[in-house]
MARVEXTI-694666 format. One record per residue (C-alpha): residue in three letters; x, y, z. Coordinates in pm, whole numbers, padded with zeros to 5 digits, always signed. Layout:
% MARVEXTI-694666
alaXYZ
...
This chain:
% MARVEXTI-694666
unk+09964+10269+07546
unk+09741+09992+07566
unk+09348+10038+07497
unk+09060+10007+07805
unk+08962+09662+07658
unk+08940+09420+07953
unk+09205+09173+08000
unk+09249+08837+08158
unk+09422+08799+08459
unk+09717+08684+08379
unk+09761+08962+08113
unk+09716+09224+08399
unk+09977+09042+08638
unk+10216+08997+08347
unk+10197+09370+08236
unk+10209+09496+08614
unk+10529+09276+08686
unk+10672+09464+08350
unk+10616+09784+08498
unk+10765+09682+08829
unk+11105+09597+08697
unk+11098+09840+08465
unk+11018+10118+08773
unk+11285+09917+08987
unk+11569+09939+08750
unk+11494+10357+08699
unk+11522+10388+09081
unk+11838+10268+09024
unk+12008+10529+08806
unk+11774+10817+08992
unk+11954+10718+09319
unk+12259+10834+09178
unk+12087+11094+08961
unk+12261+11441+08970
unk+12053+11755+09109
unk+12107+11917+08747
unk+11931+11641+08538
unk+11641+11586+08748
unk+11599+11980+08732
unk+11656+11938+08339
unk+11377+11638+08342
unk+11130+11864+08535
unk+11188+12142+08388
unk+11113+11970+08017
unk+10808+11811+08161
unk+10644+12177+08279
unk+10727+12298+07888
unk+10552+11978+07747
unk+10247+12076+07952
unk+10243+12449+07812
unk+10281+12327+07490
unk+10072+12061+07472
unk+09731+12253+07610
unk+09520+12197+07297
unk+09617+11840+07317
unk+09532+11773+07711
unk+09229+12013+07705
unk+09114+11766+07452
unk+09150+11471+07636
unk+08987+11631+07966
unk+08735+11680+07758
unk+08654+11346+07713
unk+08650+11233+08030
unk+08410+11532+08128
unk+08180+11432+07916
unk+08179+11035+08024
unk+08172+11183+08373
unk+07819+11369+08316
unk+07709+11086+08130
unk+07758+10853+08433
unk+07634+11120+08632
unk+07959+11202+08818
unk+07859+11498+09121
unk+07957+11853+09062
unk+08224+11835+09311
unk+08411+11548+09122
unk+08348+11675+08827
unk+08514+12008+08886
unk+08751+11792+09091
unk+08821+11618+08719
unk+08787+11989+08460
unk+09079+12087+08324
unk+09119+12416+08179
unk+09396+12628+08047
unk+09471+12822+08382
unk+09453+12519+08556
unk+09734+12313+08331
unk+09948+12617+08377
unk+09915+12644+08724
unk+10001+12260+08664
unk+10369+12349+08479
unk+10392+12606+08773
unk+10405+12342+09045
unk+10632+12091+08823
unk+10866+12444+08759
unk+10797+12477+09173
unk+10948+12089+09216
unk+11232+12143+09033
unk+11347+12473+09215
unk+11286+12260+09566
unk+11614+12143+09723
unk+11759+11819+09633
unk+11665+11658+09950
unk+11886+11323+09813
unk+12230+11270+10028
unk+12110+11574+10254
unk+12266+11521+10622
unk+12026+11499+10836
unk+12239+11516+11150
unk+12527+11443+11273
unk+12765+11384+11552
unk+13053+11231+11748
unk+13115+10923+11974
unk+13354+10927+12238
unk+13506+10615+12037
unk+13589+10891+11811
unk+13349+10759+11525
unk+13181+10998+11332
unk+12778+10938+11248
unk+12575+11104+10996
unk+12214+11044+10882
unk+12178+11105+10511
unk+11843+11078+10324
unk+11794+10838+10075
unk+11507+10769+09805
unk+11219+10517+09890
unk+11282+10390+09577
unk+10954+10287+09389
unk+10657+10449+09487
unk+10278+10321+09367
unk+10057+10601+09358
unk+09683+10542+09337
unk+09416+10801+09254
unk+09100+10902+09182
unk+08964+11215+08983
unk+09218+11494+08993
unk+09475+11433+08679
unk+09706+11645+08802
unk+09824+11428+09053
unk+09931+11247+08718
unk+10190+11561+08693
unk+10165+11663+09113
unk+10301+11324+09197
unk+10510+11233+08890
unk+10755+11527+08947
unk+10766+11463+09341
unk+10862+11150+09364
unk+11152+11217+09099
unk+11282+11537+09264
unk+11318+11312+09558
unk+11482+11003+09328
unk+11235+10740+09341
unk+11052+10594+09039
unk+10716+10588+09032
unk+10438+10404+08913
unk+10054+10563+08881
unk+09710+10434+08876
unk+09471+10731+08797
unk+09127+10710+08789
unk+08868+10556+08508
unk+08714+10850+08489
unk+09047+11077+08442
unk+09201+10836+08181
unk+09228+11012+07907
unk+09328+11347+08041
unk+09607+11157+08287
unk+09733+10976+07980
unk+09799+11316+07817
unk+09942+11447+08108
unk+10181+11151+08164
unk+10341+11183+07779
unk+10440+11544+07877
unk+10634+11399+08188
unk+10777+11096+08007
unk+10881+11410+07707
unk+11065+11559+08052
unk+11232+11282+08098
unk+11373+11225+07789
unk+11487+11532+07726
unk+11689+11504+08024
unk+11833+11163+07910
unk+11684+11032+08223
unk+11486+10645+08176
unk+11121+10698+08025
unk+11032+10424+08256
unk+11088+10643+08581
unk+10772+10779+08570
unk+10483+10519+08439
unk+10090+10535+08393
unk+09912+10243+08454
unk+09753+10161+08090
unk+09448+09963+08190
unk+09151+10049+08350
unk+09094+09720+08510
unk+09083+09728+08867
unk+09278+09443+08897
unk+09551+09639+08804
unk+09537+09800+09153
unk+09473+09457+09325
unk+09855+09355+09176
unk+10004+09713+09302
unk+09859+09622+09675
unk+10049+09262+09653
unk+10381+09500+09597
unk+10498+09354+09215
unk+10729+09071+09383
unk+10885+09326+09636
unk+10916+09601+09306
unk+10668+09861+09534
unk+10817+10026+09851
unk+10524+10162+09977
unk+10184+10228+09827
unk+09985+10632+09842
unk+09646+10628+09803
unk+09483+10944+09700
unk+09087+10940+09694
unk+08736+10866+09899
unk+08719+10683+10194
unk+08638+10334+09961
unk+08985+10364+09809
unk+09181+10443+10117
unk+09012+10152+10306
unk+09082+09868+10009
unk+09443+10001+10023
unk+09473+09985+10421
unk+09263+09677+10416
unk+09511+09451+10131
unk+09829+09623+10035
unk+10124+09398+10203
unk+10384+09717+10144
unk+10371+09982+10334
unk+10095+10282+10320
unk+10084+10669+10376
unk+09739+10694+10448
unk+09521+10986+10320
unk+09136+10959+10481
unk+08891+11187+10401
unk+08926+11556+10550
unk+08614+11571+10768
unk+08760+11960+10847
unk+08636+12155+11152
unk+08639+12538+11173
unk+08598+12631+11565
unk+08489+13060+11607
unk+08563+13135+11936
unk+08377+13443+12129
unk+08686+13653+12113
unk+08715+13617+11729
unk+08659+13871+11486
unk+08332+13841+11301
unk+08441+14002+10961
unk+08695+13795+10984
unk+08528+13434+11057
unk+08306+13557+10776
unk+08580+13580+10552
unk+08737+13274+10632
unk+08448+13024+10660
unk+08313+13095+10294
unk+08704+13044+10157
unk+08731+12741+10410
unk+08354+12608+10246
unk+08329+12746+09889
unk+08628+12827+09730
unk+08643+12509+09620
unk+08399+12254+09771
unk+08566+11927+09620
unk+08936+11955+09796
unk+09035+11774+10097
unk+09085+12096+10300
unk+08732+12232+10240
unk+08551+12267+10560
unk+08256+12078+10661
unk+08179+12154+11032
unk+08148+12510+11162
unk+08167+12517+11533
unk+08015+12843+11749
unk+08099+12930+12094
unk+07773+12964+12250
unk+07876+13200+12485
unk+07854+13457+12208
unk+07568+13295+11997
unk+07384+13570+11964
unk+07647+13792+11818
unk+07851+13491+11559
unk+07628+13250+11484
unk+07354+13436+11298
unk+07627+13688+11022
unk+07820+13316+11020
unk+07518+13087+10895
unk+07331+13410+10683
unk+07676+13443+10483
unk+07699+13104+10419
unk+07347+13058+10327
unk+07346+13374+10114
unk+07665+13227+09968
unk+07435+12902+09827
unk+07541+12681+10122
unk+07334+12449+10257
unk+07362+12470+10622
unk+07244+12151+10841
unk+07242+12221+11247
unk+07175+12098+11584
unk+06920+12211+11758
unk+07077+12466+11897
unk+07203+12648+11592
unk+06814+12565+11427
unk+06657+12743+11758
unk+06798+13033+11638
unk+06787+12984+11285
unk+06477+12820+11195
unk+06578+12827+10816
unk+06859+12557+10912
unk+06781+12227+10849
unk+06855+11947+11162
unk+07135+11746+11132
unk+07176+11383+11192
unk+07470+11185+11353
unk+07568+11058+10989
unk+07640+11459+10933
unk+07901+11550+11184
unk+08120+11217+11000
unk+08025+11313+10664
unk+08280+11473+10398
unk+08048+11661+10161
unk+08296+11803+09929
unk+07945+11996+09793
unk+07825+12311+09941
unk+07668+12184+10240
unk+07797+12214+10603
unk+07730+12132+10913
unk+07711+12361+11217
unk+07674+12374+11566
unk+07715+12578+11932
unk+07955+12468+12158
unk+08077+12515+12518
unk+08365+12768+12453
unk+08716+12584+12351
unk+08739+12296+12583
unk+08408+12188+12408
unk+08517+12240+12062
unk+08793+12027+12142
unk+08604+11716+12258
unk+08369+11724+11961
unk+08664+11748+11694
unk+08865+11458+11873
unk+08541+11267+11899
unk+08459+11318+11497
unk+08781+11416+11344
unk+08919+11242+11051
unk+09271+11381+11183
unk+09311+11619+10844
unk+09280+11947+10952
unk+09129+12175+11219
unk+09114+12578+11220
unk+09042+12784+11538
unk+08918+13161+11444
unk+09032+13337+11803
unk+09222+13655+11968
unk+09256+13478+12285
unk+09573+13381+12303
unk+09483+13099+12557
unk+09209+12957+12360
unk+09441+12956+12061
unk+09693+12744+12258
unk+09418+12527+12387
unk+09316+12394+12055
unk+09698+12352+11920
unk+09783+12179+12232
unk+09472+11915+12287
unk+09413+11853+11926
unk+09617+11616+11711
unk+09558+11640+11371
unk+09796+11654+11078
unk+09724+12056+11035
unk+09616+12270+11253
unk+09561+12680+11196
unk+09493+12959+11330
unk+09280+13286+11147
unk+09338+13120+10864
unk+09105+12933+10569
unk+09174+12564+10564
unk+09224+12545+10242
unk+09529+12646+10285
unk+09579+12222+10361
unk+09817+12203+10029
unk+10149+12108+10011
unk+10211+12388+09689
unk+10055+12606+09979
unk+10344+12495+10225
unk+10617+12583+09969
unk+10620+12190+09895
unk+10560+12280+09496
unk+10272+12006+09554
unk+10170+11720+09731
unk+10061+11361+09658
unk+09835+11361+09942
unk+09740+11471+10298
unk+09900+11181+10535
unk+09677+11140+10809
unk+09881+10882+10979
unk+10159+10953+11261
unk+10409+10696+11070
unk+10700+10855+10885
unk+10459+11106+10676
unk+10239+11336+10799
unk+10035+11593+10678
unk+10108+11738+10291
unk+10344+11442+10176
unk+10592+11638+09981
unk+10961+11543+09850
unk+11120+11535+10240
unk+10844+11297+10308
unk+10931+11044+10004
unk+11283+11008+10119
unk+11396+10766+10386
unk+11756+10789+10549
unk+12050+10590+10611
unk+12342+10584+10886
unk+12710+10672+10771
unk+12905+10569+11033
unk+13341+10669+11002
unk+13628+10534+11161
unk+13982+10543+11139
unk+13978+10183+11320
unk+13788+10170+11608
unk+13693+09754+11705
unk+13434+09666+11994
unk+13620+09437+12138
C-alpha cells in the first residue's frame, strides 16, 4: 500500500489505470464464479474482521484522533468511530451477504413466442463498480462484499479522514479472498489520498468503470453527477420528513420521532422535519416537541409551532432543505395530509418519508401522492437500511428512478441479459 505522500499527475493516472485492468480482468473470472467460492471468500473476509479487532480498532483510532484535530462534527465523527460491537456487527453483515441468494444467472422471466422461441431474462454482473465514500469505513467491508456476492469487481475510494481504518478493513476482505482462491484484485482500496484519484474514477479508467456510487454529502454527490462520463446511482442527502397525523397515536409518534431523530443523528435515514396536523395541535404538537427537547434536541419551528411553544426557536427557509445529521430538527403544523404532502414534494430530497396515522385513508394518501425511494408507515425511518431490508447491507440509498432505487443492495448491482432459443426459426 502506497503512503499519503502527494503524487504527480501522471503517477495518479498511471496507478488508477493499474487498478482498472486489474478490477476488469477479476470481473472476469467472478462472472463465472461459482455460488460456493464467493460464499467461501465472504465468509473468510467476516473471520479476518473478528480476528483482526485489535488491529482495526487501532487504525480507527487514528483517524479519530486526526478527525478531532481538524475539528470533524460529532455526527461525522461518530459517523467515522469504530468500536468492537460495531466491527462485529460489521462480520455480521459480510456473514449476512454471503447467506443472500446468488442473484448471478437468476431468470428473471420468461416466456414463449408463437414462433415457438423461447425467451428468458437472466441477470448478469455490472462488472466493475467504483465506489466513492466519505466517513463510514464500513462501507470499505458493506460495499466490498456486495458487489462480489453479485460478481462484479470493485474498486473503492474511502474517505481522507477514514484512511487508515478502511485500509485495515480492506486487508481483511482481500484475506477473504484469498482464502477462497478468488483474485486479490477483485476487491481494491484506492491507496492515495489525492483527490485526483477520484477525478480519474469519474473519467471511467479507459471504459474499466461501469458505473460510478457515490456515498457522502451533497458536495460529493454533485462533483460525481456533475463529471463522471459512466453511469451513476445517485445517493443525495436524506432531508427525511416524519408527517403525525390527528388520528395517530401519541405514545406512539413519541416513540418513533426520538428513534427517527436520535438514535443515531449522523445516518441518512435520521429525520429532520417533523410535520403536525394542526387540526389536533393542541393535543400532538406540545408531548412531540417537549420529548424531543427533553431528549437534547434542538427544535427550530414556524411560527405556528413557536406560538405554541415559545421555547422553539424560528426557522428559516435554509432549514426545511437542510440535512442536519446533529440533533436539531425542524418542525411545523400543517393542513391535515393533503398539506403534508405538498410541503414534502416541495422540499424532499426523495430519500425517505414516514406518515404516523390510523386512518387508513390518510395512510394511502401519503403512499399514493408521494414519490420517494422509501416510504413508511408507524414506523422510525431509520429503518432506511438495506441490512434493515434483509439486503445484508447497502452501498447507498439510490435516490434516482434509473435502474436502482432506494437501499442499493446485490439485485440492484446486477444487470440482465436476453436468452433467446430456437430450434430454427428464420424471419424471413
Amino acid at each position: 500500500m502506497l503512503d499519503k505522500s502527494k503524487h504527480s499527475q501522471a503517477e495518479i493516472a498511471a496507478i488508477m489505470q493499474d487498478m482498472g485492468r486489474k478490477a476488469a480482468a477479476a470481473a472476469k473470472v467472478l462472472a463465472t464464479t461459482s455460488s460456493d467460492r464467493k460464499h467461501a471468500a465472504l465468509i473468510g473476509a467476516a473471520e479476518a474482521l473478528r480476528n483482526n479487532i485489535g488491529k482495526i480498532l487501532d487504525a480507527n483510532a487514528i483517524d479519530m484522533a486526526n478527525g478531532e484535530e481538524q475539528g470533524l462534527s460529532k455526527a461525522m465523527l461518530d459517523r467515522l468511530n469504530l468500536t468492537e460491537d460495531r466491527i462485529f456487527d460489521m462480520a455480521n453483515a459480510v456473514c449476512a451477504i454471503a447467506e443472500l441468494t446468488d442473484p448471478v444467472g437468476q431468470v428473471i422471466a420468461n416466456w414463449d413466442r408463437p414462433n415457438g422461441l423461447n425467451i428468458s431474462r437472466v441477470r448478469t454482473p455490472l462488472g466493475v463498480i467504483g465506489v466513492i465514500y466519505e466517513s463510514r469505513p464500513n462501507v470499505t467491508a458493506d460495499a466490498g462484499s456486495l458487489c462480489l456476492q453479485a460478481g462484479n469487481a470493485v474498486i473503492l475510494r474511502g474517505g481522507t479522514d477514514s484512511f487508515n481504518s478502511s485500509r485495515a478493513i480492506h486487508d481483511c476482505m482481500v484475506a477473504g479472498l484469498k482464502s477462497a482462491g478468488l483474485p486479490e484484485h477483485a476487491i481494491q482500496l484506492v491507496p492515495l489520498t489525492d483527490r485526483a484519484a477520484v477525478g480519474e474514477m469519474l473519467k471511467g479508467l479507459n471504459g474499466q468503470i461501469d458505473v460510478i456510487v457515490p456515498r457522502g454529502g451533497r458536495g460529493l454527490v454533485e462533483r460525481v453527477q456533475s463529471d463522471a462520463r459512466v453511469p451513476v446511482f445517485a445517493h443525495l442527502e436524506g432531508i427525511v420528513h416524519v408527517y403525525v397525523d390527528k388520528s395517530a397515536d401519541l405514545n406512539m409518534a413519541i416513540n418513533i420521532i426520538i428513534d427517527a431523530k436520535l438514535r443515531r443523528t449522523g445516518i441518512c435515514g435520521a429525520a429532520e422535519t417533523l410535520l403536525i396536523d394542526k387540526n389536533d395541535a393542541d393535543r400532538l404538537a406540545k408531548p412531540l416537541v417537549k420529548a424531543l427537547m427533553d431528549a437534547g434536541c434542538e427544535v427550530r419551528g414556524d411560527e405556528a409551532i413557536q406560538a405554541l411553544i415559545p421555547q422553539v426557536g424560528a426557522a428559516d427557509d435554509a432549514d426545511w432543505s437542510t440535512e442536519y445529521l446533529d440533533s436539531i430538527i425542524t418542525a411545523g403544523l400543517v393542513d391535515g395530509v393533503n398539506g403534508a404532502i405538498a410541503h414534502i414534494n416541495n422540499w424532499s430530497s426523495s430519500h425517505t418519508e414516514a406518515v404516523l396515522a390510523e386512518d387508513p385513508q390518510v395512510v394511502e394518501a401519503f403512499m399514493n401522492q408521494i414519490d420517494s425511494a422509501i416510504l413508511m408507515h408507524n414506523a422510525s425511518t431509520q429503518f432506511a437500511d438495506g441490512g434493515e431490508f434483509g439486503m445484508g447491507a447497502e452501498i447507498g440509498i439510490a435516490t434516482g428512478k434509473m435502474h436502482a432505487r432506494g437501499p442499493v443492495g446485490v439485485e440492484q448491482l446486477t444487470s440482465f441479459k436476453y436468452v433467446v432459443r430456437g430450434n430454427g426459426q428464420i424471419r424471413g
